[in-house]
C-alpha positions in Angstrom: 43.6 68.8 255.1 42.6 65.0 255.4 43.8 62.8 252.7 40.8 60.9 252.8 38.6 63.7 251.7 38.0 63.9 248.1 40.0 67.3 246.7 39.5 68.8 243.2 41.2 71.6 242.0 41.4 74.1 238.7 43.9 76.1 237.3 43.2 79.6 235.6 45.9 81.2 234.4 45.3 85.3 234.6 44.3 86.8 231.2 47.6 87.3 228.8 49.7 84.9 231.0 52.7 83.3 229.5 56.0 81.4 230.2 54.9 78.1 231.2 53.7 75.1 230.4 51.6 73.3 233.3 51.1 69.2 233.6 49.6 66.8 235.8 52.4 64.5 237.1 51.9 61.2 238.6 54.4 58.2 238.7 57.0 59.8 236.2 54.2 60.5 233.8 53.4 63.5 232.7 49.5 64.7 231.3 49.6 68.4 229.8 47.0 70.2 231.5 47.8 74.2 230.2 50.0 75.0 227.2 51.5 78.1 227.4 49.4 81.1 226.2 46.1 78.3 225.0 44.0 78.9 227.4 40.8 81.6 226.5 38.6 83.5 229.2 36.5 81.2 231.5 38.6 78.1 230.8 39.9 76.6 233.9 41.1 72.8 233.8 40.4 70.5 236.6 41.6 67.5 238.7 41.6 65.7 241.8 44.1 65.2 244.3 45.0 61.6 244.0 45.7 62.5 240.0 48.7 63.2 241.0 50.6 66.7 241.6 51.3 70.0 239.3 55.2 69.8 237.4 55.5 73.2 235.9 57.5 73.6 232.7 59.1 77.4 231.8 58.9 78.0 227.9 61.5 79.9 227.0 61.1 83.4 226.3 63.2 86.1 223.2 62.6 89.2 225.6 64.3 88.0 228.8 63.6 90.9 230.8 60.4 89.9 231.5 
């Protein structure tokens, strides 16, 4: 991997994913990028590199066995 090279990438959760809540993070701030259980089939959000990097969020969940 060379930082200089431009980098994109996508998220896409599997069908009927849940628990977490994704964001784009860069200097302290935080973009939502996936809510949990919002995205539909085909959707895949994108983003390059110098964006900044992923912070993932758990949601809480009533059936904790999962």
């Amino acid at each position: 991997f060379s930082p200089s090279r431009h980098l994109t990438l996508c998220i896409k959760p599997l069908r009927g994913s849940s628990g977490a809540n994704i964001y784009l993070e860069k200097t302290g701030e935080l973009k939502l990028l996936v809510r949990d259980g919002d995205l539909g089939p085909g959707q895949a959000p994108c983003f390059g590199f110098e964006q900044g990097g992923l912070f993932v969020e758990a949601t809480p969940q009533q059936d904790i066995s999962r």
